[in-house]
Jmol script that loads the backbone (N, CA, C; Angstrom):
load data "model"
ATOM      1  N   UNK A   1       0.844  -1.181   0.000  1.00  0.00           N
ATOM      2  CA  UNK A   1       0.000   0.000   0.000  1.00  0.00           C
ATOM      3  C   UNK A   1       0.888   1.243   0.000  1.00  0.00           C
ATOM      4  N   UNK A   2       0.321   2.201  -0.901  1.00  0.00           N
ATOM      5  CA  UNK A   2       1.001   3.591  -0.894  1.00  0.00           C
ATOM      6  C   UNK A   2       0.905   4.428   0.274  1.00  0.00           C
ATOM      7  N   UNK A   3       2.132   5.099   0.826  1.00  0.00           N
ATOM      8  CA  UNK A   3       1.813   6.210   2.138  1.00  0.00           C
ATOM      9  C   UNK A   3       1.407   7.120   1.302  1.00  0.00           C
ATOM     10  N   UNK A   4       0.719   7.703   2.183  1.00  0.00           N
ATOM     11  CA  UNK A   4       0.115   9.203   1.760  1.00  0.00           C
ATOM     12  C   UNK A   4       1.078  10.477   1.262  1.00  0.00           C
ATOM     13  N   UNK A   5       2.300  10.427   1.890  1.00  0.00           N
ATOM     14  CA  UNK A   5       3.267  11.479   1.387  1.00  0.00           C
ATOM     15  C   UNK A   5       4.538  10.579   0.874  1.00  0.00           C
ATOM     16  N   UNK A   6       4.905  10.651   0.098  1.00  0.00           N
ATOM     17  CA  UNK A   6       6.283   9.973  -0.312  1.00  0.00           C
ATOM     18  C   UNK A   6       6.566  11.269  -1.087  1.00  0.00           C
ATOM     19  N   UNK A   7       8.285  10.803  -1.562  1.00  0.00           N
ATOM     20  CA  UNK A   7       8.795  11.715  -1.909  1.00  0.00           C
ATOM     21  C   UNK A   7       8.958  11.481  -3.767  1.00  0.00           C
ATOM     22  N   UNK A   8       9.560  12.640  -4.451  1.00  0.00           N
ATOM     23  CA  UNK A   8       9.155  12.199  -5.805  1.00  0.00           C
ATOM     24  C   UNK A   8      10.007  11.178  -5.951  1.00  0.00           C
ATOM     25  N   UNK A   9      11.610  10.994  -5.867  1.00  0.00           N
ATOM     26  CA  UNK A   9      12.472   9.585  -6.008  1.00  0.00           C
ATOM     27  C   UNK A   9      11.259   8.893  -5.765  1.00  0.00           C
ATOM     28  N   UNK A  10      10.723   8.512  -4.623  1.00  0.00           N
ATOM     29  CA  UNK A  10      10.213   7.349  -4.060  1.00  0.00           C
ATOM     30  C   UNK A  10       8.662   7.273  -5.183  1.00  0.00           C
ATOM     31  N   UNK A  11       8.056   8.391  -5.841  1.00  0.00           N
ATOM     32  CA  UNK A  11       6.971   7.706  -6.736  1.00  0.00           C
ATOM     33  C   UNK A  11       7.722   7.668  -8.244  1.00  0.00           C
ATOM     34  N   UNK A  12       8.482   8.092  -8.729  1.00  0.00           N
ATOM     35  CA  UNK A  12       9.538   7.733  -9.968  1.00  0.00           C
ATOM     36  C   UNK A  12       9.738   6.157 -10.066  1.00  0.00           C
ATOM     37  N   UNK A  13      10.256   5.826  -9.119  1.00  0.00           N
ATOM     38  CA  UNK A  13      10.274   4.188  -8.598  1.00  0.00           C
ATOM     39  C   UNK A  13       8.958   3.228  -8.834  1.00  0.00           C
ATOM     40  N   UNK A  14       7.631   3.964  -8.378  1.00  0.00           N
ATOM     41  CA  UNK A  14       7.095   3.149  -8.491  1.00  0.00           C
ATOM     42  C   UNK A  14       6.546   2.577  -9.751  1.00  0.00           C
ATOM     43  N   UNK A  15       6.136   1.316 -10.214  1.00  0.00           N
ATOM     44  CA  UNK A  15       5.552   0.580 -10.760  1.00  0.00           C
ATOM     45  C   UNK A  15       3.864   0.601 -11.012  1.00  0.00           C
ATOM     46  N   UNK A  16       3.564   0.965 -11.966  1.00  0.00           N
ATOM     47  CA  UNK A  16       2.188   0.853 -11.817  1.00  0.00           C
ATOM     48  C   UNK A  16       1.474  -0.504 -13.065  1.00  0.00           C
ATOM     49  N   UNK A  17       0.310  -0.682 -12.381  1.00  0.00           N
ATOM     50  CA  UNK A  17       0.142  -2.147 -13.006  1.00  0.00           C
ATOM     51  C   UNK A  17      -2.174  -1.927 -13.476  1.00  0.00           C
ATOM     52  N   UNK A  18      -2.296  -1.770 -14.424  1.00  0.00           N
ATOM     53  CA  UNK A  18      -3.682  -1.689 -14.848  1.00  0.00           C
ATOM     54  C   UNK A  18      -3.954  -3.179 -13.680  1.00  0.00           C
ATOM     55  N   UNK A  19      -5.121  -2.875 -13.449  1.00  0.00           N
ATOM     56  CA  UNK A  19      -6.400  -3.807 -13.296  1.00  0.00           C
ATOM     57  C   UNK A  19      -6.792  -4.509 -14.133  1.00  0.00           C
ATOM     58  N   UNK A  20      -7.644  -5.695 -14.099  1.00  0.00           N
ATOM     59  CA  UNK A  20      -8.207  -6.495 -14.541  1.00  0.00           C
ATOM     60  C   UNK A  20      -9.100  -6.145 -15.649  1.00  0.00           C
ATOM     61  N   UNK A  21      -8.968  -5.209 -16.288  1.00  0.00           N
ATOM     62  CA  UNK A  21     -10.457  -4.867 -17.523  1.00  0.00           C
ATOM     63  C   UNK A  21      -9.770  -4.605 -18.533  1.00  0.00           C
ATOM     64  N   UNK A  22     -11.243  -5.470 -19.508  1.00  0.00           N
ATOM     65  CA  UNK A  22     -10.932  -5.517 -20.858  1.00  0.00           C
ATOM     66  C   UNK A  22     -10.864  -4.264 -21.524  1.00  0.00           C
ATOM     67  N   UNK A  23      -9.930  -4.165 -22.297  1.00  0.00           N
ATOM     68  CA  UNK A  23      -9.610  -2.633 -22.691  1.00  0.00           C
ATOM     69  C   UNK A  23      -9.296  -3.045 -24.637  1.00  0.00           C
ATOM     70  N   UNK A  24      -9.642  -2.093 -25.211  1.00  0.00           N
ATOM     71  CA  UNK A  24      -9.443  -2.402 -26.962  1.00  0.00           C
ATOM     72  C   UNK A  24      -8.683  -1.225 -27.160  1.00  0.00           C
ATOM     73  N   UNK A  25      -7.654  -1.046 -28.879  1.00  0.00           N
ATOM     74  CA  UNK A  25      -6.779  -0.443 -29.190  1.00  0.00           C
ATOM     75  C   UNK A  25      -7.327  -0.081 -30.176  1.00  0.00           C
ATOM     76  N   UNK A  26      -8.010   1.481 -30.492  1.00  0.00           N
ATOM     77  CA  UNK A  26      -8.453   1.615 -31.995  1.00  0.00           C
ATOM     78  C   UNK A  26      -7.633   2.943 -31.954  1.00  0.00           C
ATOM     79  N   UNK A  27      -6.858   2.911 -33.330  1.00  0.00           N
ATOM     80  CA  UNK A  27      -6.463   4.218 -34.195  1.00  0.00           C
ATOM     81  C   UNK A  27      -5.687   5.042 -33.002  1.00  0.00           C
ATOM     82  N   UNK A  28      -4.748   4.568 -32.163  1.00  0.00           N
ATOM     83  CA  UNK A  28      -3.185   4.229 -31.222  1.00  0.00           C
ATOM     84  C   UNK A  28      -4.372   5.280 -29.851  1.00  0.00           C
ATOM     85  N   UNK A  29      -5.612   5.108 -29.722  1.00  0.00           N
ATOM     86  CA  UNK A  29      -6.731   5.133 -28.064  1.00  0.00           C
ATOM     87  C   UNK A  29      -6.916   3.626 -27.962  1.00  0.00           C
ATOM     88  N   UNK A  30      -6.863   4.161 -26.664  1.00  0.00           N
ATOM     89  CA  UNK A  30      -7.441   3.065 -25.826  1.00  0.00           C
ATOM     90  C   UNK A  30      -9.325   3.028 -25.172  1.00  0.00           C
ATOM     91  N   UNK A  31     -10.080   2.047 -25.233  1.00  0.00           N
ATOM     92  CA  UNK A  31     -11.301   2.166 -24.413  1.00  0.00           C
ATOM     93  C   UNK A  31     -11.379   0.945 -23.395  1.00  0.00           C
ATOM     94  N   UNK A  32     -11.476   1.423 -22.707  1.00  0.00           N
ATOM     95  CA  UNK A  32     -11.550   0.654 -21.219  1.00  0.00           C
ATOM     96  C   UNK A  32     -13.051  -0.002 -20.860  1.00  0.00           C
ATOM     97  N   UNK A  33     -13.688  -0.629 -20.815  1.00  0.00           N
ATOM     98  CA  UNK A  33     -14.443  -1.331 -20.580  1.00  0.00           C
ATOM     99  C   UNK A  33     -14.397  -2.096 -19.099  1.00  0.00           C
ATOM    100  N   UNK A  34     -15.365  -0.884 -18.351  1.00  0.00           N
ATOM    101  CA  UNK A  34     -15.457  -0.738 -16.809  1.00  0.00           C
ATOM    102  C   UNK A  34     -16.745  -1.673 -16.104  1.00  0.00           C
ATOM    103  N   UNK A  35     -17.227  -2.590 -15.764  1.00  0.00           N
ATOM    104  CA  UNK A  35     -18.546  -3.121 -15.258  1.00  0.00           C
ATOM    105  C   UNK A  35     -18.688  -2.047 -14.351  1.00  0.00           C
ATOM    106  N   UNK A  36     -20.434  -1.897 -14.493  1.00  0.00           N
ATOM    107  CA  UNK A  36     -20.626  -0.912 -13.473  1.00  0.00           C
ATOM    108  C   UNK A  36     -21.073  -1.601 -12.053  1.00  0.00           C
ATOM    109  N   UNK A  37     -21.307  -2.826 -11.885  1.00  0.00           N
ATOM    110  CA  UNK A  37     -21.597  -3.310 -10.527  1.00  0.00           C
ATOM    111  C   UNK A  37     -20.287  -4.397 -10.483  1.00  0.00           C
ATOM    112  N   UNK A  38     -19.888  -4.471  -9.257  1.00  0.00           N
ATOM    113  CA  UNK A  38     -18.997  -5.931  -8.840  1.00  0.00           C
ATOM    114  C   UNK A  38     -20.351  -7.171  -8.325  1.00  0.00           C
ATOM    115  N   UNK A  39     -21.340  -6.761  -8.303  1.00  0.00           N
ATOM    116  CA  UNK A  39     -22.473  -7.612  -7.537  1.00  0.00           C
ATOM    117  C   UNK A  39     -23.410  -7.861  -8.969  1.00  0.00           C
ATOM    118  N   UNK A  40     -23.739  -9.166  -8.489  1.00  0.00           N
ATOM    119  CA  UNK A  40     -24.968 -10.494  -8.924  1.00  0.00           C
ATOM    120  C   UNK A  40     -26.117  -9.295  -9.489  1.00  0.00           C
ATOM    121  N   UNK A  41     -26.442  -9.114  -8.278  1.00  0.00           N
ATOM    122  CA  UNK A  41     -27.511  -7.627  -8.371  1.00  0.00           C
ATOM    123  C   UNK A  41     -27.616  -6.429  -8.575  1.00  0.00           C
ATOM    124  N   UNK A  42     -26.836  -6.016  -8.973  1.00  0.00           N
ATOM    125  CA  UNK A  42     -26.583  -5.349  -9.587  1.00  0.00           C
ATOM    126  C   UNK A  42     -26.476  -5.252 -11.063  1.00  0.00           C
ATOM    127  N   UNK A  43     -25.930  -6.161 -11.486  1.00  0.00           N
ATOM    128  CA  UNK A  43     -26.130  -6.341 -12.877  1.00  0.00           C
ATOM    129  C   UNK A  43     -27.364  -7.417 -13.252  1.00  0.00           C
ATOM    130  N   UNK A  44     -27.868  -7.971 -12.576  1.00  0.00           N
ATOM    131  CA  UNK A  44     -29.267  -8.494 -12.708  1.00  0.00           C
ATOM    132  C   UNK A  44     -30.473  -7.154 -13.079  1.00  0.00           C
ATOM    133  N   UNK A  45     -30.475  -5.939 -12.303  1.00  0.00           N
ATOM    134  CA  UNK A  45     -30.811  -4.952 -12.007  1.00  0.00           C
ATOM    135  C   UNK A  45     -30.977  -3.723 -13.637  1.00  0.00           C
ATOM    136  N   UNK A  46     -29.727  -3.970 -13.926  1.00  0.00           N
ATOM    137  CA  UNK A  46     -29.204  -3.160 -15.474  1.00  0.00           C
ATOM    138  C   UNK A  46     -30.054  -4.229 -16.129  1.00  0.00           C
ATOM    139  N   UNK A  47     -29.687  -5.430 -16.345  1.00  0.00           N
ATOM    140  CA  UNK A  47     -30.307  -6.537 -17.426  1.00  0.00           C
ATOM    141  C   UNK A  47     -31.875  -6.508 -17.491  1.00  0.00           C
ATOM    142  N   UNK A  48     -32.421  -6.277 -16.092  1.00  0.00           N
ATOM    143  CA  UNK A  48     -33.840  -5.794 -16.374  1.00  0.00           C
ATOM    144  C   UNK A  48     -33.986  -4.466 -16.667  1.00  0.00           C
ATOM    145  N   UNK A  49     -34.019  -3.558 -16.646  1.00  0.00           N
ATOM    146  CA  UNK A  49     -33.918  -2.275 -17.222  1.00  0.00           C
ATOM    147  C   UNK A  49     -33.692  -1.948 -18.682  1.00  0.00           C
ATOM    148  N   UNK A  50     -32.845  -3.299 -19.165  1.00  0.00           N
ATOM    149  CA  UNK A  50     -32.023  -3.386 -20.266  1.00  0.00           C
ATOM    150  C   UNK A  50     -31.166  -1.851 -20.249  1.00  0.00           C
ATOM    151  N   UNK A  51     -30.425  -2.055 -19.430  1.00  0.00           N
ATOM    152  CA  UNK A  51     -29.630  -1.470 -19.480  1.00  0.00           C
ATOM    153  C   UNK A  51     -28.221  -2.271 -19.624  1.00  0.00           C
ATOM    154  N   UNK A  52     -27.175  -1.465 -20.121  1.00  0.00           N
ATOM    155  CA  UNK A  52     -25.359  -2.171 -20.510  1.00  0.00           C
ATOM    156  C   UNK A  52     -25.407  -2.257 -19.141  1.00  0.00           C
ATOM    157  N   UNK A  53     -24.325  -3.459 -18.547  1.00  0.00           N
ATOM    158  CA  UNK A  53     -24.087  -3.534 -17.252  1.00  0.00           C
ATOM    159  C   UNK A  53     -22.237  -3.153 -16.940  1.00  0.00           C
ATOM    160  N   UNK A  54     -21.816  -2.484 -18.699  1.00  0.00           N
ATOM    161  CA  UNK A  54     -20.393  -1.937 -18.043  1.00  0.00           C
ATOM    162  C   UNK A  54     -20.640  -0.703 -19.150  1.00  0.00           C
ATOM    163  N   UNK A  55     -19.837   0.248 -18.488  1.00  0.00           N
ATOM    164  CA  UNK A  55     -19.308   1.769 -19.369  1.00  0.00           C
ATOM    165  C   UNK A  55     -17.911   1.873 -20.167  1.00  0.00           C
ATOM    166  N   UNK A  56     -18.070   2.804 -20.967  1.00  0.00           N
ATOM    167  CA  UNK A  56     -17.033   2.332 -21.378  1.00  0.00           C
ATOM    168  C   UNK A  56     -15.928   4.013 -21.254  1.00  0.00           C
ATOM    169  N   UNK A  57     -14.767   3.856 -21.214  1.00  0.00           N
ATOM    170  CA  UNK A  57     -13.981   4.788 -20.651  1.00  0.00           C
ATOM    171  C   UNK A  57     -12.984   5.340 -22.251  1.00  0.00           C
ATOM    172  N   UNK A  58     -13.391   6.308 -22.776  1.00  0.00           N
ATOM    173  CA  UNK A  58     -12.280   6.618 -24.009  1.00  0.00           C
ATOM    174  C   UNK A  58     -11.174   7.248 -23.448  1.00  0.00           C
ATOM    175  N   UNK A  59      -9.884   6.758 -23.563  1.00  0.00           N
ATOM    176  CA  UNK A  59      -8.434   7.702 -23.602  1.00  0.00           C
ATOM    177  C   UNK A  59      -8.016   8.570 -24.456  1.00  0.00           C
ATOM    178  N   UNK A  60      -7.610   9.762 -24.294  1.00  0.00           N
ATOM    179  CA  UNK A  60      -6.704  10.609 -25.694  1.00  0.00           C
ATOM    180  C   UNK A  60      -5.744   9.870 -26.276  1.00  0.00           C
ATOM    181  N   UNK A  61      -4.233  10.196 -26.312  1.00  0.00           N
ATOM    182  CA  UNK A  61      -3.637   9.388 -26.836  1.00  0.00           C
ATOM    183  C   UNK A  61      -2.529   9.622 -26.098  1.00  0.00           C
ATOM    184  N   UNK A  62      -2.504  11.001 -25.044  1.00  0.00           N
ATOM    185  CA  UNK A  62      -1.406  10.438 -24.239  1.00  0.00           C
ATOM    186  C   UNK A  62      -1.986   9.476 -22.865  1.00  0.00           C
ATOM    187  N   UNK A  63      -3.037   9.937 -22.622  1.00  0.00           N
ATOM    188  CA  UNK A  63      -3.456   8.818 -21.798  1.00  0.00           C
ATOM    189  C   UNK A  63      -3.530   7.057 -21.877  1.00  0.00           C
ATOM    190  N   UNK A  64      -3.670   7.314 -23.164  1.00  0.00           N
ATOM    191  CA  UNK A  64      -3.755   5.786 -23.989  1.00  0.00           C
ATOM    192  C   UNK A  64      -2.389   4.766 -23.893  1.00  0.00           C
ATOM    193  N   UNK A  65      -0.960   6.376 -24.113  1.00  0.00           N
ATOM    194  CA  UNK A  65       0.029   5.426 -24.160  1.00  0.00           C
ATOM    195  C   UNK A  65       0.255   4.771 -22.928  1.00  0.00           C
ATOM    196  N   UNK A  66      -0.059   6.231 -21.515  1.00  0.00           N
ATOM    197  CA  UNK A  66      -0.059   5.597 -20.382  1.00  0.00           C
ATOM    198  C   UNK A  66      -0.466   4.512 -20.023  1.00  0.00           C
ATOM    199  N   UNK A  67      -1.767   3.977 -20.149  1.00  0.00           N
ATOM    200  CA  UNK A  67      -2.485   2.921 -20.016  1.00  0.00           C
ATOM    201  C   UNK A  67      -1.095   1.856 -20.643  1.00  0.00           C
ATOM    202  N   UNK A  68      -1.315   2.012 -21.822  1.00  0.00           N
ATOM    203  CA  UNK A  68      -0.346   0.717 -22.142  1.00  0.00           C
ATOM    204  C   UNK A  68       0.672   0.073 -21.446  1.00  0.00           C
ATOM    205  N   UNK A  69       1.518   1.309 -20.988  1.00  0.00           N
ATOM    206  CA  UNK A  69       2.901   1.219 -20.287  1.00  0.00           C
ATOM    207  C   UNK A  69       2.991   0.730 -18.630  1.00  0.00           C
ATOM    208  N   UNK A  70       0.671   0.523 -18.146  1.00  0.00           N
ATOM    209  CA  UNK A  70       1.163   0.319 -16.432  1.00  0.00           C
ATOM    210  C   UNK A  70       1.297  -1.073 -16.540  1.00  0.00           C
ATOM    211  N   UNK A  71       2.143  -1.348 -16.899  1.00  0.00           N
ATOM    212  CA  UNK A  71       1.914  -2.782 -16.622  1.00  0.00           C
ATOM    213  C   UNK A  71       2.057  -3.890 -15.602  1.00  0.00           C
ATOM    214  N   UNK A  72       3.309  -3.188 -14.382  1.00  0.00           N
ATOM    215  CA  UNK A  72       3.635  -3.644 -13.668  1.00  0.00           C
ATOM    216  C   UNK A  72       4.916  -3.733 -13.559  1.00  0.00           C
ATOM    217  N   UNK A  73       5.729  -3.513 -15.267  1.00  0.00           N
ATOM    218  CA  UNK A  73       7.167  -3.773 -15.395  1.00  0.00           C
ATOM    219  C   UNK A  73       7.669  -2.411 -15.028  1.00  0.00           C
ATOM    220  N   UNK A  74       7.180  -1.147 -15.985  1.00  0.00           N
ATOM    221  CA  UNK A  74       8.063  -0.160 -16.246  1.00  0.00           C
ATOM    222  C   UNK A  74       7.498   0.877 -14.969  1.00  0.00           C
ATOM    223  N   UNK A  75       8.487   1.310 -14.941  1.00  0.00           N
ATOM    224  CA  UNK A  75       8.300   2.262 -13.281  1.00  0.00           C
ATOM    225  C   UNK A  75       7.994   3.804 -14.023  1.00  0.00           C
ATOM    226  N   UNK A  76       7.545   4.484 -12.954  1.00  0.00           N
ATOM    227  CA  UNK A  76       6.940   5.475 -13.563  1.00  0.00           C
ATOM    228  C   UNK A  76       7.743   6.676 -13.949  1.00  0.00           C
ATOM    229  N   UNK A  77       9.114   6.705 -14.022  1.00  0.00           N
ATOM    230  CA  UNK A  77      10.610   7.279 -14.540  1.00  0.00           C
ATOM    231  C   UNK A  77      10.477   7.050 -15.839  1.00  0.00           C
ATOM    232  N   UNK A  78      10.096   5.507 -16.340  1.00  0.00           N
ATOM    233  CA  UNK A  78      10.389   5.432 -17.891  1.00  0.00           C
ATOM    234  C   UNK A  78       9.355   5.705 -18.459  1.00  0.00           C
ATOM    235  N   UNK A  79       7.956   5.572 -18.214  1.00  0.00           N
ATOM    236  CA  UNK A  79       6.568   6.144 -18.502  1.00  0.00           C
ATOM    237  C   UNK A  79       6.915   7.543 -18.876  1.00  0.00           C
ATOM    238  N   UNK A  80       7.552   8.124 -18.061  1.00  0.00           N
ATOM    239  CA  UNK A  80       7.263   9.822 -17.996  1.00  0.00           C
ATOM    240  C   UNK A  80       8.752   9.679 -19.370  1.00  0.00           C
ATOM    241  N   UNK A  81       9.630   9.273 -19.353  1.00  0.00           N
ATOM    242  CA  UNK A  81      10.817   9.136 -20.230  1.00  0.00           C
ATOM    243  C   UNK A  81      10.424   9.211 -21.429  1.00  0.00           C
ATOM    244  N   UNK A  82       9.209   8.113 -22.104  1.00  0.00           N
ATOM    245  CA  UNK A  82       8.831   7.349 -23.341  1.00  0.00           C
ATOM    246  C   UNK A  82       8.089   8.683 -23.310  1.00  0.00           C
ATOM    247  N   UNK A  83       6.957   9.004 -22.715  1.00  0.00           N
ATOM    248  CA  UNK A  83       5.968  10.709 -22.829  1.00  0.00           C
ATOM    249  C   UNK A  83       6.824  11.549 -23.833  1.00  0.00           C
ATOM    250  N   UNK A  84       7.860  11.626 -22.938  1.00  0.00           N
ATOM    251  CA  UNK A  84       8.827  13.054 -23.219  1.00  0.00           C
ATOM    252  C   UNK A  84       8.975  12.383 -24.549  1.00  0.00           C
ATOM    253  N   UNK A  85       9.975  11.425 -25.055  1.00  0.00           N
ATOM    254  CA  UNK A  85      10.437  11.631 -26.330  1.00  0.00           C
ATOM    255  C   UNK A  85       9.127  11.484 -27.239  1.00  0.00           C
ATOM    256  N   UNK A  86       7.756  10.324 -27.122  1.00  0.00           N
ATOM    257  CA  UNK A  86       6.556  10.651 -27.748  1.00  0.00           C
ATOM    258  C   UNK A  86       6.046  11.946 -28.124  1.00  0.00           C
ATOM    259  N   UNK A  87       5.902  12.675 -27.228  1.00  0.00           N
ATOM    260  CA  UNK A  87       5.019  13.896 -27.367  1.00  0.00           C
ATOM    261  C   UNK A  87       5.758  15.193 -26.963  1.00  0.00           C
ATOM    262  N   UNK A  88       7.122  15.684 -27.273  1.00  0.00           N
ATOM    263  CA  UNK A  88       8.063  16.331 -27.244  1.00  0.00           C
ATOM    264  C   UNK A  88       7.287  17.998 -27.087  1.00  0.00           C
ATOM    265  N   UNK A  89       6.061  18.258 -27.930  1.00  0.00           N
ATOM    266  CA  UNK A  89       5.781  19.313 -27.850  1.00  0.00           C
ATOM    267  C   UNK A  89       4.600  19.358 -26.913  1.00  0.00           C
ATOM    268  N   UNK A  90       4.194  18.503 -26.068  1.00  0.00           N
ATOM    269  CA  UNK A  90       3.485  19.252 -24.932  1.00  0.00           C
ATOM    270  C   UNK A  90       4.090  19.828 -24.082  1.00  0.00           C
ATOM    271  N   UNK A  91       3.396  19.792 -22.974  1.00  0.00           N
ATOM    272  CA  UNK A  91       3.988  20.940 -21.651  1.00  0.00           C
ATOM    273  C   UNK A  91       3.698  20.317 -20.556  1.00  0.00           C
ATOM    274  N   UNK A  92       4.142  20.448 -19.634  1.00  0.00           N
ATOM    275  CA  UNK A  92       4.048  20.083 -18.358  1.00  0.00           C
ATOM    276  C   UNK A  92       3.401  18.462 -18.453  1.00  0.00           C
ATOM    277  N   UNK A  93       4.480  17.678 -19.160  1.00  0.00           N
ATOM    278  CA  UNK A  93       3.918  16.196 -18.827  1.00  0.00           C
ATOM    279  C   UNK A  93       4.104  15.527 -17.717  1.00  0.00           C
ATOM    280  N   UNK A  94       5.352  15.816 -16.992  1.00  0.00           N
ATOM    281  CA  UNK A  94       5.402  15.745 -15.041  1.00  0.00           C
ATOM    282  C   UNK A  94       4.188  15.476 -14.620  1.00  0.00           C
ATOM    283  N   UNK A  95       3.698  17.073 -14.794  1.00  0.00           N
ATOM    284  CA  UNK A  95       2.361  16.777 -13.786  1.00  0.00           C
ATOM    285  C   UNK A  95       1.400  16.501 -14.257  1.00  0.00           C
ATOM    286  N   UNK A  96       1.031  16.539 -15.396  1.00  0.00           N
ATOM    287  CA  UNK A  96       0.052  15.550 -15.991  1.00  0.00           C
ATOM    288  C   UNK A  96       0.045  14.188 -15.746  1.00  0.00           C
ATOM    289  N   UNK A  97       1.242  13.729 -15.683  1.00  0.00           N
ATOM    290  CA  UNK A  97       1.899  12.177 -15.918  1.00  0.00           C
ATOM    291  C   UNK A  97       1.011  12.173 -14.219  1.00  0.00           C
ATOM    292  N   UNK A  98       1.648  12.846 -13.201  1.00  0.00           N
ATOM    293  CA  UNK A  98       1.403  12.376 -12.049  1.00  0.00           C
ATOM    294  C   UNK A  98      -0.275  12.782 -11.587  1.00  0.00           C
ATOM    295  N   UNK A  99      -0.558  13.217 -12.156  1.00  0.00           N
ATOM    296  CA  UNK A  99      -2.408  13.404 -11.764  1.00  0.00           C
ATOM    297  C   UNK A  99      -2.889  12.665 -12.296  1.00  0.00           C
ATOM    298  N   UNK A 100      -2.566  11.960 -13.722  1.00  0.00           N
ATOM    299  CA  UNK A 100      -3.461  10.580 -14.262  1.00  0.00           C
ATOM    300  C   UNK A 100      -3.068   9.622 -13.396  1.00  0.00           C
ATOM    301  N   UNK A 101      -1.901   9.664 -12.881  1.00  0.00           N
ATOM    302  CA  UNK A 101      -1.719   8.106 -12.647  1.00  0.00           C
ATOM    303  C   UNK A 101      -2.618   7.926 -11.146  1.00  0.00           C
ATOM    304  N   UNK A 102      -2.754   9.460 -10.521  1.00  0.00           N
ATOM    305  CA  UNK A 102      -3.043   9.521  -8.960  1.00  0.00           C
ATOM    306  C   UNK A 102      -4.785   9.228  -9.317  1.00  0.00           C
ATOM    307  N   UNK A 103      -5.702   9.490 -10.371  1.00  0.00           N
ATOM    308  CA  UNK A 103      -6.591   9.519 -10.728  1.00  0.00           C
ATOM    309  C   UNK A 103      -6.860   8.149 -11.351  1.00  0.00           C
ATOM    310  N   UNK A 104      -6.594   7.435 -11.738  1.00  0.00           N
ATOM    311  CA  UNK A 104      -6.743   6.082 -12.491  1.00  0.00           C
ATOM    312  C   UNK A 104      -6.520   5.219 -10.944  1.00  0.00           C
ATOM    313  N   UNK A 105      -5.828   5.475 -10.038  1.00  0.00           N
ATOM    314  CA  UNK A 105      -5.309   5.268  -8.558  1.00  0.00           C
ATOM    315  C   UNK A 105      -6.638   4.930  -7.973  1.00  0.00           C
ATOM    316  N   UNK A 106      -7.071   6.302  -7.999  1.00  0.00           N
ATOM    317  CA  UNK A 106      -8.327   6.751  -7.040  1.00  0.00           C
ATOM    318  C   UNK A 106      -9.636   6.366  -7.732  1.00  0.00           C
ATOM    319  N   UNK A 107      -9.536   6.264  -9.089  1.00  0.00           N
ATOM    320  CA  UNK A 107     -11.022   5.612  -9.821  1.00  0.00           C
ATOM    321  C   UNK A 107     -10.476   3.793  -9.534  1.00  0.00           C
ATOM    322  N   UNK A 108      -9.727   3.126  -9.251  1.00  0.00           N
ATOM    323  CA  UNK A 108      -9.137   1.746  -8.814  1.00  0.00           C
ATOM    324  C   UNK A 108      -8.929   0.931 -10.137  1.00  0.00           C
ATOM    325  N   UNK A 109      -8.671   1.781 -11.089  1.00  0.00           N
ATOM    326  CA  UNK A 109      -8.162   1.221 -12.434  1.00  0.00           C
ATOM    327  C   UNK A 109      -6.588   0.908 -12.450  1.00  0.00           C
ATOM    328  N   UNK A 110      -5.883   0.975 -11.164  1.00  0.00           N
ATOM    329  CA  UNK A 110      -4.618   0.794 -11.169  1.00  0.00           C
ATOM    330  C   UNK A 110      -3.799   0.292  -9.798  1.00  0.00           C
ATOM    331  N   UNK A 111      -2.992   0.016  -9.615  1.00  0.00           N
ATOM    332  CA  UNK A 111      -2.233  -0.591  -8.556  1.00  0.00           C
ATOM    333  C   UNK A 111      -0.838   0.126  -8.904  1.00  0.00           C
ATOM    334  N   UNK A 112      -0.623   0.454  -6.949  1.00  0.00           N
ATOM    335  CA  UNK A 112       1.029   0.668  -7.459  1.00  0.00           C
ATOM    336  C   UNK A 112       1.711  -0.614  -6.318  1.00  0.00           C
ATOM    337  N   UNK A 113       2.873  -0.893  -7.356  1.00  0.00           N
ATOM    338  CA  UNK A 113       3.779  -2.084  -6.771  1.00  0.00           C
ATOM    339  C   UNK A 113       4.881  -1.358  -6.389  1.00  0.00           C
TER     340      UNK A 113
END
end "model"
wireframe off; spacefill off
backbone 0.3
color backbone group
């Protein structure tokens, strides 16, 4: 489990690893395919309604590469590394880099190792 304050060395280091969901690759985005209940009843619930019982999540394309890269192997030094030489003319990918990853964190689309 992550402490609440670490230092940047110490989140550079870390590893981040997607969750369990099916995710597709169209035209270099990603869509994430989220169930909206973990429960029986819940999706019993949508199915009568006829309602979809998952949402689906579109990425841009720097978000997309992110996604690709949590895999568990590459720590979040070379993520932000591959950004930089990818997308050379944005700005402030640091902190972009570090609010998606704290946000994909906090929606539980991700694990840090």
């Amino acid at each position: 489990m992550l402490r609440s304050k670490i230092s940047l060395e110490e989140f550079l280091e870390i590893k981040p690893k997607r969750r369990d969901f099916k995710w597709i690759e169209e035209e270099e985005k990603i869509r994430i395919i989220v169930p909206k209940f973990k429960s029986s009843i819940g999706k019993k619930f949508c199915r009568l309604l006829k309602r979809d019982v998952n949402f689906t999540v579109n990425l841009d394309r720097i978000g997309s590469e992110v996604w690709k890269m949590c895999d568990g192997e590459k720590k979040v030094n070379e993520i932000l590394e591959h950004l930089e030489r990818k997308f050379p003319q944005e700005k402030q990918l640091k902190e972009r880099l570090f609010y998606y990853l704290y946000t994909l964190k906090r929606l539980n689309y991700i694990d840090f190792l």
